[in-house]
mmCIF file of the N, C-alpha and C atoms, coordinates in Angstrom:
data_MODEL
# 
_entry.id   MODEL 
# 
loop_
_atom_site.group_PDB 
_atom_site.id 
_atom_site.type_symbol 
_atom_site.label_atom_id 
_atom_site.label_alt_id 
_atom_site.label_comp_id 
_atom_site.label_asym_id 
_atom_site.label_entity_id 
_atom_site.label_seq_id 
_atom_site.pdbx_PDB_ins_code 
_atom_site.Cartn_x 
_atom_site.Cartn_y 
_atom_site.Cartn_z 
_atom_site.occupancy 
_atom_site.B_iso_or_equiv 
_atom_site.pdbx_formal_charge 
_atom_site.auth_seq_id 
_atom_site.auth_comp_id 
_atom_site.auth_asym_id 
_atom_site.auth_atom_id 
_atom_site.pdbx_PDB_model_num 
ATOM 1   N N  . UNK A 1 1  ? 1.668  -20.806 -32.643 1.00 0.00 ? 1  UNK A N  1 
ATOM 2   C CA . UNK A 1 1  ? 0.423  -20.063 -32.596 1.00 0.00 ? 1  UNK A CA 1 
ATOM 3   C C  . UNK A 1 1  ? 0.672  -18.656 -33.125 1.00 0.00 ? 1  UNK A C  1 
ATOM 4   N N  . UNK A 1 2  ? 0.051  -18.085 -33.987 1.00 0.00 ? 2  UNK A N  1 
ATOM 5   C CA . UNK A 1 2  ? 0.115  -16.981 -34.808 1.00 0.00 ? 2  UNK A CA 1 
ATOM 6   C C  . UNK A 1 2  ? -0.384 -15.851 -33.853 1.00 0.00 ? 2  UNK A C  1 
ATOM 7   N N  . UNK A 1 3  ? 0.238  -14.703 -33.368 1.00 0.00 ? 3  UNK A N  1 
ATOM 8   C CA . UNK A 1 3  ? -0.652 -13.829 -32.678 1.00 0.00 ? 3  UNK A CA 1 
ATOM 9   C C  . UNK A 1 3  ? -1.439 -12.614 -33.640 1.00 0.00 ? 3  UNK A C  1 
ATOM 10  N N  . UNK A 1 4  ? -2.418 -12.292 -33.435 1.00 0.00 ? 4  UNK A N  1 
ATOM 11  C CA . UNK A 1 4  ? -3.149 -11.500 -34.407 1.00 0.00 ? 4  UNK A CA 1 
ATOM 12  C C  . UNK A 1 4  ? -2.608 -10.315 -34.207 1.00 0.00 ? 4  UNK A C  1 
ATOM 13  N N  . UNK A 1 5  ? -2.500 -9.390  -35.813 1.00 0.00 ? 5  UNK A N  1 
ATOM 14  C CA . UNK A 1 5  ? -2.029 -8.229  -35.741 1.00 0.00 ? 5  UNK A CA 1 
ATOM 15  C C  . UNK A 1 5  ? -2.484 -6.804  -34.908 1.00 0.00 ? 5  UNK A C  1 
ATOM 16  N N  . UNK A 1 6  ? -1.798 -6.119  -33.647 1.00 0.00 ? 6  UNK A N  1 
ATOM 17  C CA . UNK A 1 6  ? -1.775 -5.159  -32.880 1.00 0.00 ? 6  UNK A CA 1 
ATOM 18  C C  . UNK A 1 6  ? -1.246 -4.237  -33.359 1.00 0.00 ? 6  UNK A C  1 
ATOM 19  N N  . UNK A 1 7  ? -2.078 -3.272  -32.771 1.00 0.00 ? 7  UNK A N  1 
ATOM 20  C CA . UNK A 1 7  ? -1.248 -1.535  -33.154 1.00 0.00 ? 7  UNK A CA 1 
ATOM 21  C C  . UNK A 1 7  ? -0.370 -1.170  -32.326 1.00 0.00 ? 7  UNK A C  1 
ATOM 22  N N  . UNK A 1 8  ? 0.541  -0.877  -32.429 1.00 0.00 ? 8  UNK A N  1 
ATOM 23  C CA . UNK A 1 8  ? 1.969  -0.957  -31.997 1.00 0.00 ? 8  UNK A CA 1 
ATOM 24  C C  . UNK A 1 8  ? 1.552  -0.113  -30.321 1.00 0.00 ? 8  UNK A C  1 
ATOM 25  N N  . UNK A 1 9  ? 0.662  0.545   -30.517 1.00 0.00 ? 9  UNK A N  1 
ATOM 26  C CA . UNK A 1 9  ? 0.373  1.507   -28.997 1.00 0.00 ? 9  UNK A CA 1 
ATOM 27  C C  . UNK A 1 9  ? -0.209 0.628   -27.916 1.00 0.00 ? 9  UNK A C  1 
ATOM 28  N N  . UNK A 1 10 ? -1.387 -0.858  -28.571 1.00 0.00 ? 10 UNK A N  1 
ATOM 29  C CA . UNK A 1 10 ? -1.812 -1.028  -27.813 1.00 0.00 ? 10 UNK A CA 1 
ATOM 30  C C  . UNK A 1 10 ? -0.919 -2.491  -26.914 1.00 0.00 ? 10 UNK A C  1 
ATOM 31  N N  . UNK A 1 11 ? 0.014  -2.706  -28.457 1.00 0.00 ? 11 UNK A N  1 
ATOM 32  C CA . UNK A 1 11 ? 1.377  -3.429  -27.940 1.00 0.00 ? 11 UNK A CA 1 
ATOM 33  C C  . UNK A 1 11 ? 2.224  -3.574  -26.981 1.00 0.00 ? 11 UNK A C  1 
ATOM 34  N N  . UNK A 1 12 ? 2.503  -2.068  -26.656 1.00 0.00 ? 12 UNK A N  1 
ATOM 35  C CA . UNK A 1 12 ? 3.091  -1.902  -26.025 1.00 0.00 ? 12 UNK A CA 1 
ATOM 36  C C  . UNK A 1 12 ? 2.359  -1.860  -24.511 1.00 0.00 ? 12 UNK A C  1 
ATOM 37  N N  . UNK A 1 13 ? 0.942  -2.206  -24.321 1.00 0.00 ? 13 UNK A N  1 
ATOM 38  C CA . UNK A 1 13 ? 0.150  -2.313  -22.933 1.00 0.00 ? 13 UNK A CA 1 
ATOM 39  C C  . UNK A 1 13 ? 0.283  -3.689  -22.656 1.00 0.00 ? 13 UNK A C  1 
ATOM 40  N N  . UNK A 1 14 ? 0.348  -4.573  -23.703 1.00 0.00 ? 14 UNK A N  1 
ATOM 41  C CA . UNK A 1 14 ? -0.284 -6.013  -23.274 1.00 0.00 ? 14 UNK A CA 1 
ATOM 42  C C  . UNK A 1 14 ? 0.450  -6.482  -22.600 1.00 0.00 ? 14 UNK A C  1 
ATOM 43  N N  . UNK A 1 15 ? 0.294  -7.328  -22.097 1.00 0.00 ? 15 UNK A N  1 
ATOM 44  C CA . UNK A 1 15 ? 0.790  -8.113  -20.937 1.00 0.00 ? 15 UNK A CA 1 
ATOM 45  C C  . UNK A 1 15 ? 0.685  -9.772  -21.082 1.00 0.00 ? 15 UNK A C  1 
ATOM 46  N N  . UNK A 1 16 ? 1.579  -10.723 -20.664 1.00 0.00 ? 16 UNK A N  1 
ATOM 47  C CA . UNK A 1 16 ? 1.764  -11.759 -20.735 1.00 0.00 ? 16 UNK A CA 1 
ATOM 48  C C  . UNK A 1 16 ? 2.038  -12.488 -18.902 1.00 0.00 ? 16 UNK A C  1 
ATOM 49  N N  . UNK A 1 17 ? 1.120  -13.860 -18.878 1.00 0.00 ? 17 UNK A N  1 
ATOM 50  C CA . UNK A 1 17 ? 1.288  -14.267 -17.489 1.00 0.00 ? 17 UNK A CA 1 
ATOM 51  C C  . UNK A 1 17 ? 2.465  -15.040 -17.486 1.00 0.00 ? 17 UNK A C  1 
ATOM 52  N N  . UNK A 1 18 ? 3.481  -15.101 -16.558 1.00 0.00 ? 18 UNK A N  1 
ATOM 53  C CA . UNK A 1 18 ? 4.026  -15.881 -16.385 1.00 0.00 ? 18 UNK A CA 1 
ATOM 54  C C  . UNK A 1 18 ? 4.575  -16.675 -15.470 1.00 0.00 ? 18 UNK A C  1 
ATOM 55  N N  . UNK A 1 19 ? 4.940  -17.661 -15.059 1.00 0.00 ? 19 UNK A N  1 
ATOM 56  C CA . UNK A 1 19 ? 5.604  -18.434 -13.468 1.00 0.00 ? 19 UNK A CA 1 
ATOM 57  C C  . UNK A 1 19 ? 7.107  -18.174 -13.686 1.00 0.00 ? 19 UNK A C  1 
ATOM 58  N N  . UNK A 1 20 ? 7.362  -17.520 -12.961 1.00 0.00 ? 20 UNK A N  1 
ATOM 59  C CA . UNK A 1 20 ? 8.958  -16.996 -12.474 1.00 0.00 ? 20 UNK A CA 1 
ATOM 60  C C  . UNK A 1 20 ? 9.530  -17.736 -10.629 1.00 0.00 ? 20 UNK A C  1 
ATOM 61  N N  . UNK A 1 21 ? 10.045 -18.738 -10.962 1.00 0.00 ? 21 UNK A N  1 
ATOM 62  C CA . UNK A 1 21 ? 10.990 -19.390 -9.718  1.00 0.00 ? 21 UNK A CA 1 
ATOM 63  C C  . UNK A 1 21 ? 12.212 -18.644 -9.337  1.00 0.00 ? 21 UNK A C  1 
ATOM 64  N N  . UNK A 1 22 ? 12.002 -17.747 -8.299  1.00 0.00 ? 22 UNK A N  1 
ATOM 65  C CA . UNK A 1 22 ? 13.041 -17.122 -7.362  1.00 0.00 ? 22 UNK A CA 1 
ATOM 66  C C  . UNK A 1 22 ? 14.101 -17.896 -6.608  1.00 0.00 ? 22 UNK A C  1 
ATOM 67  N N  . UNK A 1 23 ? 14.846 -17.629 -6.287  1.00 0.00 ? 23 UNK A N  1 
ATOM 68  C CA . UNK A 1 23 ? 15.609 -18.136 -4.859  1.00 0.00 ? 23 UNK A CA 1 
ATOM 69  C C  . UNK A 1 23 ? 14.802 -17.553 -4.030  1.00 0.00 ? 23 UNK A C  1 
ATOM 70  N N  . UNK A 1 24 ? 14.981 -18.319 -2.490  1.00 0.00 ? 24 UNK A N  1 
ATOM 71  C CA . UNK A 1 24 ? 13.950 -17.683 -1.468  1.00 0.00 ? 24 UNK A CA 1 
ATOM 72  C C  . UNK A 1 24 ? 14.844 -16.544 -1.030  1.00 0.00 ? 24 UNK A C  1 
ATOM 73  N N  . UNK A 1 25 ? 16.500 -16.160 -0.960  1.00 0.00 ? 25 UNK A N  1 
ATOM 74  C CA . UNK A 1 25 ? 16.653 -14.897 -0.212  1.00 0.00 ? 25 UNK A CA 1 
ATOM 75  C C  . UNK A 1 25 ? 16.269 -13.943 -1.556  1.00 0.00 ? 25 UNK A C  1 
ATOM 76  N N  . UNK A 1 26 ? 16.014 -14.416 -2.451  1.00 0.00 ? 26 UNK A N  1 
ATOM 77  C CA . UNK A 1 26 ? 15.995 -12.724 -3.730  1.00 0.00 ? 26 UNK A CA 1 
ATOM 78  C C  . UNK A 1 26 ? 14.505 -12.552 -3.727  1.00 0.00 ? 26 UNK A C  1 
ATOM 79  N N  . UNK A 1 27 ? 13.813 -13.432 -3.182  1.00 0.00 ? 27 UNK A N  1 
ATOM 80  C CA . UNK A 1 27 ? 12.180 -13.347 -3.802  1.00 0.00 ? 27 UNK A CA 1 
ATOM 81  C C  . UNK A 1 27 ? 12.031 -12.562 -2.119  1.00 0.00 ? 27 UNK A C  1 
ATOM 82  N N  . UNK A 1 28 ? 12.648 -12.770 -0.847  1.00 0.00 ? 28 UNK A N  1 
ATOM 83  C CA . UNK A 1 28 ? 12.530 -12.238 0.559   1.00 0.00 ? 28 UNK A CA 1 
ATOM 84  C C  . UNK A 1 28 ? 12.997 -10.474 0.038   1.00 0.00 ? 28 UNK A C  1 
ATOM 85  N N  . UNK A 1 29 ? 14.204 -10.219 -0.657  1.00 0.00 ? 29 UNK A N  1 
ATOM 86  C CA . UNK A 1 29 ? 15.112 -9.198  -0.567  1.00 0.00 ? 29 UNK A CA 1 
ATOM 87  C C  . UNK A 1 29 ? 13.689 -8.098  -1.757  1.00 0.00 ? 29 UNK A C  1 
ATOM 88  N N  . UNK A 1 30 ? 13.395 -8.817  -2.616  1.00 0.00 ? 30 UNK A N  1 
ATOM 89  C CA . UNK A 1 30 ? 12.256 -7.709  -4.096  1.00 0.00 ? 30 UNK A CA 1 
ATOM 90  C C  . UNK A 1 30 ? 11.138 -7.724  -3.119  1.00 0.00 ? 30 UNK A C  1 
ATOM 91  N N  . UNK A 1 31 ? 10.228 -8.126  -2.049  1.00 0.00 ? 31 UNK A N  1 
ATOM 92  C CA . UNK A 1 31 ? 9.355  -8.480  -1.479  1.00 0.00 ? 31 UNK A CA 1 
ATOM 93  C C  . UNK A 1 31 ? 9.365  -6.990  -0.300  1.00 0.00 ? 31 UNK A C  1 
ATOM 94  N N  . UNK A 1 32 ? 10.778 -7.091  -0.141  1.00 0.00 ? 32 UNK A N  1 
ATOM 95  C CA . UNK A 1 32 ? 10.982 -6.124  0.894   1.00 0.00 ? 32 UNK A CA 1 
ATOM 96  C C  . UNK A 1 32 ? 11.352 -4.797  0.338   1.00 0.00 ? 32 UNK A C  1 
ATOM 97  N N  . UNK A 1 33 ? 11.977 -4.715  -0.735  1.00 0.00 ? 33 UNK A N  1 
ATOM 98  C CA . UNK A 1 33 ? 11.960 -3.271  -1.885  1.00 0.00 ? 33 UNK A CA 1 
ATOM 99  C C  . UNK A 1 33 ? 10.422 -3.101  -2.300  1.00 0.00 ? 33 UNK A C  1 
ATOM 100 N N  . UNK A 1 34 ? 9.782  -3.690  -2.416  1.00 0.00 ? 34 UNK A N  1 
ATOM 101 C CA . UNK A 1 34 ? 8.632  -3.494  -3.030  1.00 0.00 ? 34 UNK A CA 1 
ATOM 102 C C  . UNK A 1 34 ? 7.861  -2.764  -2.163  1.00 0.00 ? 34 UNK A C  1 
ATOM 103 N N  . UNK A 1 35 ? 8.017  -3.748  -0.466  1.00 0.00 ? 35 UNK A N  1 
ATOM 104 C CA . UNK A 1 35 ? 7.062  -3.301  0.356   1.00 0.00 ? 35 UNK A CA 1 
ATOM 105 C C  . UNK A 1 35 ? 7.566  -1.320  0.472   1.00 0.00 ? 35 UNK A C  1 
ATOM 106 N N  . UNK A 1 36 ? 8.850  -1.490  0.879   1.00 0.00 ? 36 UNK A N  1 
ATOM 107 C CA . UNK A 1 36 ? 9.563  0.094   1.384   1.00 0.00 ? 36 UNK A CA 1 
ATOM 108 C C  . UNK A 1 36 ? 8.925  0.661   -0.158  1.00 0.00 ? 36 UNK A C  1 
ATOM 109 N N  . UNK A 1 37 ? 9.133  0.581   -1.275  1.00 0.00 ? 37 UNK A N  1 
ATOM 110 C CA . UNK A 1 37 ? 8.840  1.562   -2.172  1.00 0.00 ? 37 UNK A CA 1 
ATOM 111 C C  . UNK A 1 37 ? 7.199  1.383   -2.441  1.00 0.00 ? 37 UNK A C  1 
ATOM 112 N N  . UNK A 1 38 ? 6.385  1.164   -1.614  1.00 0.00 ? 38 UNK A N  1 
ATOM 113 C CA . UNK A 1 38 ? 4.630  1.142   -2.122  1.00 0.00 ? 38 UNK A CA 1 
ATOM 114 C C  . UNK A 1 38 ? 4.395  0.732   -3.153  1.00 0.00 ? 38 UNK A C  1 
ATOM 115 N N  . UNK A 1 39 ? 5.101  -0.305  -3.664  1.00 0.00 ? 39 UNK A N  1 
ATOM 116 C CA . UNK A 1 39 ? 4.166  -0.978  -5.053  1.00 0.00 ? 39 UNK A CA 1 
ATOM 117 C C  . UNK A 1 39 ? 3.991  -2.598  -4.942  1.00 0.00 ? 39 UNK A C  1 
ATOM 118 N N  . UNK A 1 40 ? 3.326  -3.102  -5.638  1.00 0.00 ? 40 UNK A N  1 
ATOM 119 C CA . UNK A 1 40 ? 3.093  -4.534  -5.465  1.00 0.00 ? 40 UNK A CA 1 
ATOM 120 C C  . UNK A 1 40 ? 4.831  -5.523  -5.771  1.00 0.00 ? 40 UNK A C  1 
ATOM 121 N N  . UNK A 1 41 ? 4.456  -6.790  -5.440  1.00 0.00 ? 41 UNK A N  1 
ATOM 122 C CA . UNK A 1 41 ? 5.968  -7.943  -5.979  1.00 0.00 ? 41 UNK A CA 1 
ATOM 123 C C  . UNK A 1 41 ? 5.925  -7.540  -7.213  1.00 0.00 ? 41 UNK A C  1 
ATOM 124 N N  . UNK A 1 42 ? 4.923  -7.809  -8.105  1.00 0.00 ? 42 UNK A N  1 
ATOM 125 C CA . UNK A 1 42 ? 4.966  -7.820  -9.353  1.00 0.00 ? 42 UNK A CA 1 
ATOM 126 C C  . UNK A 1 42 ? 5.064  -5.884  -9.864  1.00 0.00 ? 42 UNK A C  1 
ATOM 127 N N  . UNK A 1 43 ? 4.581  -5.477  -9.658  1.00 0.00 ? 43 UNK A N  1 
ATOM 128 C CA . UNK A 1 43 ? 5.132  -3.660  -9.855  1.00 0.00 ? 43 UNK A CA 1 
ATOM 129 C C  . UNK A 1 43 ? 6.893  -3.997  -9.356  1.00 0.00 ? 43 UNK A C  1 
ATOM 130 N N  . UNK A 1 44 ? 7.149  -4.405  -8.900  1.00 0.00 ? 44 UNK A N  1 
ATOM 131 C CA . UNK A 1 44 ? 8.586  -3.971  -8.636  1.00 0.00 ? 44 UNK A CA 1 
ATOM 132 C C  . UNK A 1 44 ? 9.549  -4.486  -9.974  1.00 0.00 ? 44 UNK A C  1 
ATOM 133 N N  . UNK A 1 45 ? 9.102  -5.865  -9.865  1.00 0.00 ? 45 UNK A N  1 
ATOM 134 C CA . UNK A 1 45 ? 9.808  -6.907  -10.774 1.00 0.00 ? 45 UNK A CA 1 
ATOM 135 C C  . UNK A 1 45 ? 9.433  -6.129  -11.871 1.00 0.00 ? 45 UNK A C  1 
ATOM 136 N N  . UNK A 1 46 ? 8.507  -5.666  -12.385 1.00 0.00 ? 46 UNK A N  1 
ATOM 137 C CA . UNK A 1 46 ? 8.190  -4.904  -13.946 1.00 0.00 ? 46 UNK A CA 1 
ATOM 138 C C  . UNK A 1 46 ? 9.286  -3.869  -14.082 1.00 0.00 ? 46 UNK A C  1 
ATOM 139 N N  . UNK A 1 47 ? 9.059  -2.567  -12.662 1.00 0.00 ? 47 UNK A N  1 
ATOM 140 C CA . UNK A 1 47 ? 9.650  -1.391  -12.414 1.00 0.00 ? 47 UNK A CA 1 
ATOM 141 C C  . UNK A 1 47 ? 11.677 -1.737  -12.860 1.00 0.00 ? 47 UNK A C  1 
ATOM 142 N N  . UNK A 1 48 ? 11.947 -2.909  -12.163 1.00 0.00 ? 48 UNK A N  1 
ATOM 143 C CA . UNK A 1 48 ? 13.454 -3.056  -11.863 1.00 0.00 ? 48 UNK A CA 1 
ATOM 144 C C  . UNK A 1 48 ? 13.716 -3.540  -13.913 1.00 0.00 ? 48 UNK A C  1 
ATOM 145 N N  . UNK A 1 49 ? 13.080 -4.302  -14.187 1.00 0.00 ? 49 UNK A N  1 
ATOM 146 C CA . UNK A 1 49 ? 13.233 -4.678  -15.586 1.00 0.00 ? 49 UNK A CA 1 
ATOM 147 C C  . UNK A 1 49 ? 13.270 -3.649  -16.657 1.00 0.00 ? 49 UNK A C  1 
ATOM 148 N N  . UNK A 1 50 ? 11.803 -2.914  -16.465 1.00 0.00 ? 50 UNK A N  1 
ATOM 149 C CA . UNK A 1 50 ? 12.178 -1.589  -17.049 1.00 0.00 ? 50 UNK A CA 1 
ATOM 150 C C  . UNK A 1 50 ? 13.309 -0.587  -17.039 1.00 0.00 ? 50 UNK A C  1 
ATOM 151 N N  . UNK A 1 51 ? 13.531 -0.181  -15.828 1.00 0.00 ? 51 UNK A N  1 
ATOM 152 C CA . UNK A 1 51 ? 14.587 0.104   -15.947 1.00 0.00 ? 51 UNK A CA 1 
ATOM 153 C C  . UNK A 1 51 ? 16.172 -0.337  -16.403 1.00 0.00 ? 51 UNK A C  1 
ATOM 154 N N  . UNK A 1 52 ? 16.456 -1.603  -15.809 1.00 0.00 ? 52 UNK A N  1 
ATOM 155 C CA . UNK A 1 52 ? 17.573 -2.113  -16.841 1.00 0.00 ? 52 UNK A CA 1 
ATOM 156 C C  . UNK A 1 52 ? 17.426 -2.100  -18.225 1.00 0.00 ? 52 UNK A C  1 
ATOM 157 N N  . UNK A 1 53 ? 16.572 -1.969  -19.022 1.00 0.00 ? 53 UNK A N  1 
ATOM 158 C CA . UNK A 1 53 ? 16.224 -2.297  -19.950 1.00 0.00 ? 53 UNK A CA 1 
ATOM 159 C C  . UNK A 1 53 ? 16.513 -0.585  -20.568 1.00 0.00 ? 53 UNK A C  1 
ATOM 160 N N  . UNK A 1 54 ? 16.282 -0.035  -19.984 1.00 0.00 ? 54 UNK A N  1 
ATOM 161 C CA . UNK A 1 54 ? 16.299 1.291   -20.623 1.00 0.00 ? 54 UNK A CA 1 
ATOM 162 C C  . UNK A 1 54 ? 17.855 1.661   -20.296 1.00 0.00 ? 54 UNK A C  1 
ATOM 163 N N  . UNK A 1 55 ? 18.313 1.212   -19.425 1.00 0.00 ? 55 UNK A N  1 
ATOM 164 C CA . UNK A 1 55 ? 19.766 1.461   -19.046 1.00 0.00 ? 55 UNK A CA 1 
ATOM 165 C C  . UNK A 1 55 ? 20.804 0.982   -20.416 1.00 0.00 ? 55 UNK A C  1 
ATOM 166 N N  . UNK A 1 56 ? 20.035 -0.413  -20.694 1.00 0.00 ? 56 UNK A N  1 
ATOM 167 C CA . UNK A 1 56 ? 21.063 -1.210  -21.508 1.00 0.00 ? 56 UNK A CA 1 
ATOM 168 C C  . UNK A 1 56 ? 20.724 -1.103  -22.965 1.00 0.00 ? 56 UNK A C  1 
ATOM 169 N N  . UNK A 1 57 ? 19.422 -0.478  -22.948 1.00 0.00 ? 57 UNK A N  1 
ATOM 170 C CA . UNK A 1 57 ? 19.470 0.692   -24.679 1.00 0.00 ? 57 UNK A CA 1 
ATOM 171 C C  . UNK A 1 57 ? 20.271 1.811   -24.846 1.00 0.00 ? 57 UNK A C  1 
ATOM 172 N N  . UNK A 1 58 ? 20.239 2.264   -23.287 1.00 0.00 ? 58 UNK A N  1 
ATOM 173 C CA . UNK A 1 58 ? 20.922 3.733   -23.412 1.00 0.00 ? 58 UNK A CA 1 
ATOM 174 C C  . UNK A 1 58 ? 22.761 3.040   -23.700 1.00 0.00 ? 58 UNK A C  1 
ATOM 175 N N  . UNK A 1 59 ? 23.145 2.078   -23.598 1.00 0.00 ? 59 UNK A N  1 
ATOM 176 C CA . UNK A 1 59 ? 23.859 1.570   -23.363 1.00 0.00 ? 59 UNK A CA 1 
ATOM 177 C C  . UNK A 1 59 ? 24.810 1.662   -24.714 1.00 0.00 ? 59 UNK A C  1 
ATOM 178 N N  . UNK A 1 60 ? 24.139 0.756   -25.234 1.00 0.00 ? 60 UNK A N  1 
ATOM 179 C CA . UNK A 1 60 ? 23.812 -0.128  -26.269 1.00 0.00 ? 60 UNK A CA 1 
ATOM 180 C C  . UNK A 1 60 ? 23.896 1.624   -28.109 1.00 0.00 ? 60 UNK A C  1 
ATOM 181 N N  . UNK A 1 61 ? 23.260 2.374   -27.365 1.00 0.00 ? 61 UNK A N  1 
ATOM 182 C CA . UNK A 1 61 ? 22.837 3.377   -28.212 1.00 0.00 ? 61 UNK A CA 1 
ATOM 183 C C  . UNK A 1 61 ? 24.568 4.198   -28.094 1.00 0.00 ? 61 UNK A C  1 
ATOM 184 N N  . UNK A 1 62 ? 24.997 4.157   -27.264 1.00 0.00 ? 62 UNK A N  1 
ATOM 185 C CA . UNK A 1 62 ? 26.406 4.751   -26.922 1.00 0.00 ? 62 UNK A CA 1 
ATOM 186 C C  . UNK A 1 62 ? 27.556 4.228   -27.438 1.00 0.00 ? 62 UNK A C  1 
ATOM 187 N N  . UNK A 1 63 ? 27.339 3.054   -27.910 1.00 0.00 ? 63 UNK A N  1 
ATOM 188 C CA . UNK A 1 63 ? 28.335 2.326   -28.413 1.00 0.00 ? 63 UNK A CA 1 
ATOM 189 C C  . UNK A 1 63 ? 28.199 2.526   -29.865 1.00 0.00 ? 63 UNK A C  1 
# 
């Protein structure tokens, strides 16, 4: 399926759904970071990704 051409700004908003299967102690352990830090399951799981992700450019950029 061809996705139609986006402007790179609004690219970077979109969002995709997806089904993600946890283990039950890691989906108990992000459930409970999420709750202590005030954001939703899914805000966390975004939040923790983002950040590795920027870790392993900064990473990546060092080498």
């Amino acid at each position: 399926m061809h996705e139609p051409d986006v402007p790179p700004v609004l690219a970077a908003h979109e969002e995709r759904r997806i089904t993600l299967r946890l283990p039950a102690d890691l989906h108990e352990w992000l459930a409970a970071q999420a709750k202590s830090a005030r954001r939703s399951l899914n805000s966390e799981i975004v939040y923790r990704l983002e950040t590795e992700r920027t870790a392993a450019e900064a990473d990546n950029k060092s080498r």
